[in-house]
N, C-alpha and C positions, 0 to 999 in steps of 0.2 A: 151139786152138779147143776153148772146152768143150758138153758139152749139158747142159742140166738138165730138170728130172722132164716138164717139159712139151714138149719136145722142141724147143724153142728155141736156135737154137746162138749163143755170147755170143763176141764178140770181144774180146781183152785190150789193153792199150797194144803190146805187142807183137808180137801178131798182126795188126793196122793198121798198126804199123812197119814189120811185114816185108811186107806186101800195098804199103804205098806206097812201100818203098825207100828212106824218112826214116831220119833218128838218134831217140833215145830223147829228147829234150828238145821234138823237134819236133812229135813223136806226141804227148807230154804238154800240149802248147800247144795242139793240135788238141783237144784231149780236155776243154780249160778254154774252149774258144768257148761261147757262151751257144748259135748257133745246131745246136750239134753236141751229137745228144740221146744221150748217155750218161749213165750212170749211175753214183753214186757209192755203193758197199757198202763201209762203212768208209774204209780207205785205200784200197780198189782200183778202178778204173772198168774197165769193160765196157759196151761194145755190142752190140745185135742184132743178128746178123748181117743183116736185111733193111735195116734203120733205115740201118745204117752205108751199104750200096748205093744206095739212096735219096738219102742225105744227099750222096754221091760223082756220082750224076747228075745232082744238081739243079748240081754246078759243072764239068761240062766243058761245052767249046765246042762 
C-alpha cells in the first residue's frame, strides 16, 4: 500500500489480491469491471483505499 502527497492510501493489483486471497488474473478481472472504480496511470491500476471498501460492502450478503 502506497500513500501520496495528499494522504490518500492507493491500493495495487496486488494488495486487493492479497486482501481477497485471489490469484493475479482474478484481481486483474476485478480491476477491468466497469462497476469497480479504479484507476488506470499508464499500465498500472490502483485504487483508494476507501472506494475499494465501499465498493467490497456494497457486495456482501
Amino acid at each position: 500500500m502506497k500513500e501520496t502527497k495528499a494522504n490518500l492510501k492507493m491500493l495495487t493489483v496486488k494488495d486487493v489480491q492479497e486482501i481477497l486471497q485471489i490469484g493475479r488474473n482474478r484481481a486483474y478481472d476485478i480491476f477491468a469491471r466497469e462497476d469497480f472504480p479504479a484507476i488506470l496511470i499508464g499500465k498500472k491500476y490502483v485504487i483508494e483505499e476507501t472506494a475499494f471498501a465501499n465498493w467490497l460492502q456494497q457486495r456482501q450478503v
